[in-house]
N, CA, C and O of each residue as an XYZ file, in Angstrom:
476
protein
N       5.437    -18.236    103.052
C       4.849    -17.731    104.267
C       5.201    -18.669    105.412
O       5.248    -19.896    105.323
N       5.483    -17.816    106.683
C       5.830    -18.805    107.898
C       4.392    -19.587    108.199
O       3.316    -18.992    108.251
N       4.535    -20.849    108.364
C       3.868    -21.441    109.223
C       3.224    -20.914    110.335
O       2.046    -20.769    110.662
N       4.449    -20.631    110.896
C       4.286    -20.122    112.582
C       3.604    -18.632    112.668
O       2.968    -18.351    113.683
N       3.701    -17.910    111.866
C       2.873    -17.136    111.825
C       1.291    -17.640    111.663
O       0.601    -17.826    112.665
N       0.760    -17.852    110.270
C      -0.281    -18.679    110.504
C      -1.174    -19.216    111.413
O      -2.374    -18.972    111.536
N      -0.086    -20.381    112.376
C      -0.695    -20.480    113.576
C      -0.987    -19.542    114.390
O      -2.193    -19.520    114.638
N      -0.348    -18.708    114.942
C      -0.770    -17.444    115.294
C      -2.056    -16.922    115.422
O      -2.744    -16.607    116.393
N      -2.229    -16.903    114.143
C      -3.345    -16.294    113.803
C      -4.569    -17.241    113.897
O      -5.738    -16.872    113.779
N      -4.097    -18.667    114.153
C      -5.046    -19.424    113.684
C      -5.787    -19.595    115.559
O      -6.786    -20.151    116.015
N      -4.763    -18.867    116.107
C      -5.086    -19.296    117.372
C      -5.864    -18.041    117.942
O      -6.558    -18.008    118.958
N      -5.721    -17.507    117.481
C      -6.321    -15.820    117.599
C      -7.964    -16.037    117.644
O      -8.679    -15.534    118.510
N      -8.497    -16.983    116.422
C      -9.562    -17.092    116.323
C     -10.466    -18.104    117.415
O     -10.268    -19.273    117.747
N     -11.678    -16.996    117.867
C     -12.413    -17.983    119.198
C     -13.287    -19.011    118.696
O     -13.866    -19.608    119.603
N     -13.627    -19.493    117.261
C     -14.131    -20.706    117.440
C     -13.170    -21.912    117.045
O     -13.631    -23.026    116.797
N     -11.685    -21.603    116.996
C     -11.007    -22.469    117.142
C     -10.528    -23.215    115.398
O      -9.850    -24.153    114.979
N     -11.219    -22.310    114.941
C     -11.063    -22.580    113.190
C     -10.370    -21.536    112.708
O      -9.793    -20.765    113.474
N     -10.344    -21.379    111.288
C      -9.685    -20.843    110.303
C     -10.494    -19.550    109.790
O     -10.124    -18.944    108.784
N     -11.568    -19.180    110.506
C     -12.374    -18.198    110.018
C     -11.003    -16.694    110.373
O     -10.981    -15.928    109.410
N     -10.427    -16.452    111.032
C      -9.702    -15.210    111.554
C      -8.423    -15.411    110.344
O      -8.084    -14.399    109.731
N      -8.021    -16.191    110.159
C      -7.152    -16.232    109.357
C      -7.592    -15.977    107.731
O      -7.127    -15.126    106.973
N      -8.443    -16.801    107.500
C      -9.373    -16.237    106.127
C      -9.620    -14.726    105.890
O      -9.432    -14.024    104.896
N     -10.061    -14.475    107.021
C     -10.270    -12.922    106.885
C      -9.031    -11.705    106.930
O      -9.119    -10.592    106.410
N      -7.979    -12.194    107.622
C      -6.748    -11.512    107.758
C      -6.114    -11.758    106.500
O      -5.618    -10.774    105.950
N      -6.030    -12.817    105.955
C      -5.170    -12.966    104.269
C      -6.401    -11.991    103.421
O      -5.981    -11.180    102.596
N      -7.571    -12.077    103.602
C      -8.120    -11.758    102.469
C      -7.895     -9.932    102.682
O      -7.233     -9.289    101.867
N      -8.432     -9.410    103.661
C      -7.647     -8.274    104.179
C      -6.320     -7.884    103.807
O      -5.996     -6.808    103.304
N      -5.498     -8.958    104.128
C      -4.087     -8.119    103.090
C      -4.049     -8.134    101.427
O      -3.186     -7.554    100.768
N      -5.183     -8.931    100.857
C      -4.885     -8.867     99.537
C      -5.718     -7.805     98.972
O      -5.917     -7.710     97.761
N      -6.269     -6.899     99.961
C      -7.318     -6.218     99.313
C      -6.363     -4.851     99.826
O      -6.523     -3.786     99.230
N      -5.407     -4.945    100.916
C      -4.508     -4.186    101.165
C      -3.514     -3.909    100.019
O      -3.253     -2.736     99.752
N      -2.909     -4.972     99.283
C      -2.181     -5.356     98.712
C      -2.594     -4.423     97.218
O      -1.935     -3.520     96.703
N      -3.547     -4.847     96.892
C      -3.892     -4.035     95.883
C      -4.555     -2.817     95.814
O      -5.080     -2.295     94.830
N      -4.453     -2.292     97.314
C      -4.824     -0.812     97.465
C      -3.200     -0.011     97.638
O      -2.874      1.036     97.078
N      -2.112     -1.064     98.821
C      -0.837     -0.122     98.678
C      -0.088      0.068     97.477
O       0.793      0.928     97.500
N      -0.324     -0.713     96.229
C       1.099     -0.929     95.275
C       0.919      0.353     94.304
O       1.856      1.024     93.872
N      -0.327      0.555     94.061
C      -0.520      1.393     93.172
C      -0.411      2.593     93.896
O      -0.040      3.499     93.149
N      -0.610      3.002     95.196
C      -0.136      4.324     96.067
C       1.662      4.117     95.642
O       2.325      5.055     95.200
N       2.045      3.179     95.802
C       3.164      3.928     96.048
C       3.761      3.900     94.667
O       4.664      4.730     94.553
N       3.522      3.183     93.570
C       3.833      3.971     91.672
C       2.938      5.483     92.097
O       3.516      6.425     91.555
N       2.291      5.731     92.523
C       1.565      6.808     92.771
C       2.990      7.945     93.380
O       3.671      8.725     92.715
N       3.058      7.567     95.148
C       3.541      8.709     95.406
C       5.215      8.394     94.906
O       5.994      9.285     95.245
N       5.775      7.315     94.203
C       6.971      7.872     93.694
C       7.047      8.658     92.299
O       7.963      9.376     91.898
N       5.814      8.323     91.653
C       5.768      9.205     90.673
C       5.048     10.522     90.826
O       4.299     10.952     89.950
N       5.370     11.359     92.329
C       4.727     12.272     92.667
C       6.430     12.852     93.447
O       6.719     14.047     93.509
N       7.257     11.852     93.907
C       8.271     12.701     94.275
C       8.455     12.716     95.758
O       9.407     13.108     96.433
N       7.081     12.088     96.163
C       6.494     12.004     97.949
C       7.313     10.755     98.482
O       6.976      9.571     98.444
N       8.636     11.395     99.059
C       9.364     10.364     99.658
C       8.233     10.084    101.408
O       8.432      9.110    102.134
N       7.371     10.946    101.654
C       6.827     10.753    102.846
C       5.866      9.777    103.073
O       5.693      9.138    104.111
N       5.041      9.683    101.668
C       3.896      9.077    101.485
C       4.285      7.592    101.128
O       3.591      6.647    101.502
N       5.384      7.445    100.417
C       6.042      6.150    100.516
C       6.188      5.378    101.392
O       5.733      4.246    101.558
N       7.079      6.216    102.193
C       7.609      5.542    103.211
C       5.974      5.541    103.953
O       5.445      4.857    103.077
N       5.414      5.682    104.437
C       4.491      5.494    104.929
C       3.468      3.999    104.613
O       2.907      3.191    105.353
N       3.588      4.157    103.159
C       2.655      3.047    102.291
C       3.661      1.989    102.891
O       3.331      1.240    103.811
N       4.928      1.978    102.300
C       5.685      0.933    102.330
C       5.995      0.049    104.052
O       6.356     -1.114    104.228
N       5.765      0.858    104.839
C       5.771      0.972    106.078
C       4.595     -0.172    106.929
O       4.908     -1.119    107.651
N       3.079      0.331    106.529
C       1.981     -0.349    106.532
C       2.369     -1.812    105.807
O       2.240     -2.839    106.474
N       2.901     -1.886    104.267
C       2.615     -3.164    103.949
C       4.107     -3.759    104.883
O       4.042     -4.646    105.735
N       5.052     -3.227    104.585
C       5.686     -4.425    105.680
C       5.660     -4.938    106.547
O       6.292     -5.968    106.778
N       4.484     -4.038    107.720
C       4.086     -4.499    108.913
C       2.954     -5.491    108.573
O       2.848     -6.353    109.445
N       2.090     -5.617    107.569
C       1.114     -6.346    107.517
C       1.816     -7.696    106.856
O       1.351     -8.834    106.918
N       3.006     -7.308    106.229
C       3.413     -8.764    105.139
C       4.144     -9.289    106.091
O       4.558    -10.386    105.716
N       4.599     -8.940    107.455
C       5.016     -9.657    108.330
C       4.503    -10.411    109.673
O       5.021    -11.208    110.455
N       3.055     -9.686    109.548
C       2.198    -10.595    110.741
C       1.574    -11.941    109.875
O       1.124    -12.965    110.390
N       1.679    -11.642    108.415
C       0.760    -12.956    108.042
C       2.077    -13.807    107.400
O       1.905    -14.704    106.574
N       3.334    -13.429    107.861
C       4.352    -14.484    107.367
C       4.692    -14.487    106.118
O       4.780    -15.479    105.394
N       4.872    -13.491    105.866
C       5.816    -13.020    104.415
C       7.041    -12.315    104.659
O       7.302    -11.129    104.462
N       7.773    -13.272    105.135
C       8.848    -12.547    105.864
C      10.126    -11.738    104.894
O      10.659    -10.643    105.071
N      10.368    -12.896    103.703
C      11.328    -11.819    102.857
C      10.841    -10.621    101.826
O      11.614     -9.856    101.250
N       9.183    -10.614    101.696
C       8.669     -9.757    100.895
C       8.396     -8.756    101.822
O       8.196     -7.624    101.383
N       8.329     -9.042    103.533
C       8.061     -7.743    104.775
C       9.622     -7.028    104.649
O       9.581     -5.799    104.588
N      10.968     -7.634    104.603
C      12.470     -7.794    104.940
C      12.522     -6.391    103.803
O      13.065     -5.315    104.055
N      11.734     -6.785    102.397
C      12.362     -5.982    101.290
C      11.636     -4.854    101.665
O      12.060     -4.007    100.879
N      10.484     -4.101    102.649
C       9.998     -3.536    102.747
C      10.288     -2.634    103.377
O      10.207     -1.438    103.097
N      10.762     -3.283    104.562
C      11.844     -2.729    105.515
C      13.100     -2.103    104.793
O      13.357     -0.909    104.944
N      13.851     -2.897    104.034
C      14.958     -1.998    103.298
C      14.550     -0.782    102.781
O      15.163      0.190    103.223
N      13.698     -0.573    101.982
C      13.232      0.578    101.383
C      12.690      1.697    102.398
O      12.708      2.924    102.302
N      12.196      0.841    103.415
C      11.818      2.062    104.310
C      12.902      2.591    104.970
O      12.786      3.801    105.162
N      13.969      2.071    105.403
C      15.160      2.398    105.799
C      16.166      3.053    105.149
O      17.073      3.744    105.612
N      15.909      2.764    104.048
C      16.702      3.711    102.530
C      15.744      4.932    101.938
O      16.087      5.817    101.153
N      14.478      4.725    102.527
C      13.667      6.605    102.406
C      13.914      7.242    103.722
O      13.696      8.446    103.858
N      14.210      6.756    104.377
C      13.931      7.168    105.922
C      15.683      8.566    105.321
O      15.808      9.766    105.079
N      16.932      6.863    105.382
C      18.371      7.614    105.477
C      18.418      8.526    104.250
O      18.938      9.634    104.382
N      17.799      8.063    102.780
C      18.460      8.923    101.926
C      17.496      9.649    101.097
O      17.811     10.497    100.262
N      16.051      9.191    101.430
C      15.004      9.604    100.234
C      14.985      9.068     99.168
O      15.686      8.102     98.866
N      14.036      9.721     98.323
C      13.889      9.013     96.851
C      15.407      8.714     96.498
O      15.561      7.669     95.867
N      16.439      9.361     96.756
C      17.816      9.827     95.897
C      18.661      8.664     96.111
O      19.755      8.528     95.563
N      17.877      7.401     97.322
C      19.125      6.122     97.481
C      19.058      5.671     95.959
O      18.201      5.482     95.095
N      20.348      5.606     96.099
C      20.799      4.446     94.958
C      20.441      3.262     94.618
O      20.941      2.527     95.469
N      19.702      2.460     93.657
C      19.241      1.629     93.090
C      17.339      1.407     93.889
O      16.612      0.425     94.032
N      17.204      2.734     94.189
C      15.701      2.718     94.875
C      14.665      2.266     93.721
O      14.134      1.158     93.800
N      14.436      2.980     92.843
C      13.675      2.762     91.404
C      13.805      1.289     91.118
O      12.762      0.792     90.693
N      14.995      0.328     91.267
C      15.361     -0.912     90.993
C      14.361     -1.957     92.307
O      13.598     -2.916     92.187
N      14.766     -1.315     93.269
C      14.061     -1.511     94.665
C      12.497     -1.887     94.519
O      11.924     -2.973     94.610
N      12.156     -0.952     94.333
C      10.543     -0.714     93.960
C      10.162     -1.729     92.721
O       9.048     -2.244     92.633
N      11.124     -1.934     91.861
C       9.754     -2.478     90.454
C      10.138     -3.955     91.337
O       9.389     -4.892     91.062
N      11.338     -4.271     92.465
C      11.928     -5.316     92.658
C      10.003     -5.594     93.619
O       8.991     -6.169     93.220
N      10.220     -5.078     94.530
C       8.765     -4.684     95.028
C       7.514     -5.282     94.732
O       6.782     -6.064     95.339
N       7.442     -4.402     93.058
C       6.220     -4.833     92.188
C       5.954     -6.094     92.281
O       5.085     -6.629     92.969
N       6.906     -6.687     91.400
C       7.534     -7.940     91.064
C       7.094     -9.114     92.171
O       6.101     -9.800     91.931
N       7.868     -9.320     93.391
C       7.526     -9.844     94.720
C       6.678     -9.822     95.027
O       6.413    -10.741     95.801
N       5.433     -8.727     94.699
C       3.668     -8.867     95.282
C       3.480     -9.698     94.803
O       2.953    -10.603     95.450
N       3.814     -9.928     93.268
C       2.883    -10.500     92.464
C       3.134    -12.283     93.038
O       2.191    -13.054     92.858
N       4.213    -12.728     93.597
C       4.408    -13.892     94.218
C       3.881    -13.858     95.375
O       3.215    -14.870     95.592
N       3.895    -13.080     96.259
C       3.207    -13.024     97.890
C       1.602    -13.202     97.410
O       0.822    -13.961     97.986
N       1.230    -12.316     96.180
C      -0.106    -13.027     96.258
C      -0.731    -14.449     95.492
O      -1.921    -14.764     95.506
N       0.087    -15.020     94.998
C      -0.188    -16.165     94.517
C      -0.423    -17.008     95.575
O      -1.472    -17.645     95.672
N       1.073    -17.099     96.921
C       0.971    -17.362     97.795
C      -0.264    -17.598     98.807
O      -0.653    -18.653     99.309
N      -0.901    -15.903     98.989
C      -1.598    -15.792    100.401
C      -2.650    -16.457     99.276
O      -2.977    -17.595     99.612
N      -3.178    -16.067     98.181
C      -4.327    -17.223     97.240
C      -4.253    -18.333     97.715
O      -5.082    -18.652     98.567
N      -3.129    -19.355     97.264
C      -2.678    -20.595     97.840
C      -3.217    -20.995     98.855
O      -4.080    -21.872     98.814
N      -2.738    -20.327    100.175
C      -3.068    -20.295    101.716
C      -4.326    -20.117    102.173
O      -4.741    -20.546    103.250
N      -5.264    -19.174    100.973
C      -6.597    -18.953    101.193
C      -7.423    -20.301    100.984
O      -8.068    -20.772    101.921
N      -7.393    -20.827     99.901
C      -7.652    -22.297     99.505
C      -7.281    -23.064    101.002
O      -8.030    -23.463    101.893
N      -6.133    -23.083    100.902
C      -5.929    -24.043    101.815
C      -6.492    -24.348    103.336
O      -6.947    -25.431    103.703
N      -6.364    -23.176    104.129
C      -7.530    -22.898    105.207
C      -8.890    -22.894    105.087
O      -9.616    -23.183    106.038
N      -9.330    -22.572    103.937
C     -10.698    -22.654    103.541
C     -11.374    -24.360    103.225
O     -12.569    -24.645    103.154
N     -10.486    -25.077    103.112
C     -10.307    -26.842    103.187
C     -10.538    -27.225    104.242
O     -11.230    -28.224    104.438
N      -9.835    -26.281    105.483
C      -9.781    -27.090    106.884
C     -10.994    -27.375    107.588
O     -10.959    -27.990    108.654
């Protein structure tokens, strides 16, 4: 996760602490485990719309809190439902690639939760 994002956020908050940021990681992990299973959901439904949609939300959120290559892979996929639909080539590979990568982004924003919660 970027730093500089972080700060960001850390500056966002008006008493000058880590309370806005606590709440924004914990928010994406509760995001996190509400989008992954939508979208094994709508690809095993065929819903190139609903995907792209899910996938859409988490990349915008995995990129304000500084998950920049797990937001990057998000973006590809949305750009490869957008041009070709379910039917791009190595999409299925894409996705478990996906799975896979949460499961590190959230070890991560865990990590980061601890860690602000110290300050």
């Amino acid at each position: 996760m970027r730093t500089e994002a972080l700060a960001v956020l850390r500056s966002l908050d008006p008493a000058g602490g880590s309370m806005f940021v606590l709440r924004v990681l914990k928010t994406y992990l509760g995001s996190l485990d509400r989008y992954l299973p939508e979208i094994l959901a709508a690809r095993g439904r065929g819903d190139a719309a609903a995907l792209r949609m899910v996938v859409h939300s988490l990349k915008s959120s995995s990129l304000q809190i500084g998950a920049e290559p797990f937001g990057q892979l998000c973006a590809e996929i949305e750009r490869e439902l957008v041009a070709l639909g379910l039917d791009s080539p190595g999409m299925d590979q894409r996705l478990a690639t996906l799975a896979v990568d949460a499961q590190g982004v959230r070890r991560r924003v865990e990590w980061t939760l601890a860690e602000e919660a110290a300050r």
